[in-house]
C-alpha positions as CSV (number, residue, x, y, z in Angstrom):
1,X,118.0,92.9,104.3
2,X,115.9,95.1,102.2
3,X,114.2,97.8,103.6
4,X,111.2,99.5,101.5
5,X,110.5,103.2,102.4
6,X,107.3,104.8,101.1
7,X,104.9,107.6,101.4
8,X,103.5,110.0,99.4
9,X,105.1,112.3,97.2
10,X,107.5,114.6,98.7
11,X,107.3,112.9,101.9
12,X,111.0,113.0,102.4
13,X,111.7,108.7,101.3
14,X,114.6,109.6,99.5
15,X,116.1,111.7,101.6
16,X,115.7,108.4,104.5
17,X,116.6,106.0,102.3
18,X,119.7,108.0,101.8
19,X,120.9,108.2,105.2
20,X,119.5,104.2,105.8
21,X,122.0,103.5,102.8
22,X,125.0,105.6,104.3
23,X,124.2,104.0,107.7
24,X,123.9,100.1,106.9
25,X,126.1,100.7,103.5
26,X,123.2,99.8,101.5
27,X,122.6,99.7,97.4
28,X,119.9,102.7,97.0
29,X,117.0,101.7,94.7
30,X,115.1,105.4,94.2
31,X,111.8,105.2,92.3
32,X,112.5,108.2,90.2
33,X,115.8,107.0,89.4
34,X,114.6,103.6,87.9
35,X,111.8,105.6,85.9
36,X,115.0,106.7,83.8
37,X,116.5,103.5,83.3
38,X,114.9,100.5,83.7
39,X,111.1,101.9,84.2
40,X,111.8,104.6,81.6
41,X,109.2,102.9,79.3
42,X,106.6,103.7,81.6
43,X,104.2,106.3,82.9
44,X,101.9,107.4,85.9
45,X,99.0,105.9,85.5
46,X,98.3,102.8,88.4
47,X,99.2,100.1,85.8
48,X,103.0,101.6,85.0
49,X,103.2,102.1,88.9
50,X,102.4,99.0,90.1
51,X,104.7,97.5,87.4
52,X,107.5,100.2,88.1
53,X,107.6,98.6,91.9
54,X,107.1,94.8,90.8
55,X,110.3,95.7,88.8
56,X,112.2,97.2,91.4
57,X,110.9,94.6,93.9
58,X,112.4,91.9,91.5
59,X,116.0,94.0,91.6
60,X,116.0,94.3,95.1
61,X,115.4,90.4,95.1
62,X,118.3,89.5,93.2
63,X,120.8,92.3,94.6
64,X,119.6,90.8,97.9
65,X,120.4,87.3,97.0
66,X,124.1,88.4,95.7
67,X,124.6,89.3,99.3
68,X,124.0,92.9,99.5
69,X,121.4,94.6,101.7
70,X,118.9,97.1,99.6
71,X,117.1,100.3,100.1
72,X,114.0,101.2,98.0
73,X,112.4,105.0,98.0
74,X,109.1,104.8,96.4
75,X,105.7,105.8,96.5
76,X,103.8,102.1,96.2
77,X,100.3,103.6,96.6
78,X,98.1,100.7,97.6
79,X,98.4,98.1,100.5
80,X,97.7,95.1,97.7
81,X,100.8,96.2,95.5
82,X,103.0,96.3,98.9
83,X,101.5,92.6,99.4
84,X,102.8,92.2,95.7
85,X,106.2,93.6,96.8
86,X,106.6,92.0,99.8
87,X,105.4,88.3,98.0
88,X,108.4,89.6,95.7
89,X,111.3,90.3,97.9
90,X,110.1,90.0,101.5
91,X,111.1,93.3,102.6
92,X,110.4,95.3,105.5
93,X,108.6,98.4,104.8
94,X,108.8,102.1,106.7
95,X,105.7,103.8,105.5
96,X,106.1,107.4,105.8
């Protein structure tokens, strides 16, 4: 399962996705987390966003198909990029 929780900016996603991933002992995907590591190339502009979830979306994938469930904190700002997400890694989303 991968569950995709998003919102606007200091909504409170991470703070869900945190008790989601202590509850169902999930791997925690934070959006802020990834922009150091795998996203750190990228900025805020729409572009880097979209391709900062479309990243994620493609970790959760493979975590996901290794047998683990996933839980993603991030803002994904427009209802086409959570199309894109969900064509991605068809994941359920809780929209904050």
């Amino acid at each position: 399962m991968i569950l995709w929780v998003t919102g606007r900016r200091g909504i409170g996603k991470t703070t869900l996705a945190r008790d989601l991933q202590g509850k169902i002992g999930a791997v925690l995907l934070d959006a802020d987390e990834m922009r150091v590591s795998i996203s750190k190339d990228l900025g805020f502009e729409m572009k880097d966003r979209i391709e900062n979830n479309l990243r994620i979306a493609r970790l959760a994938k493979v975590l996901h198909e290794q047998g683990h469930d996933v839980v993603v904190a991030t803002i994904c700002p427009t209802k086409e990029l959570r199309k894109q997400v969900y064509y991605v890694c068809k994941c359920r989303f809780i929209n904050l």
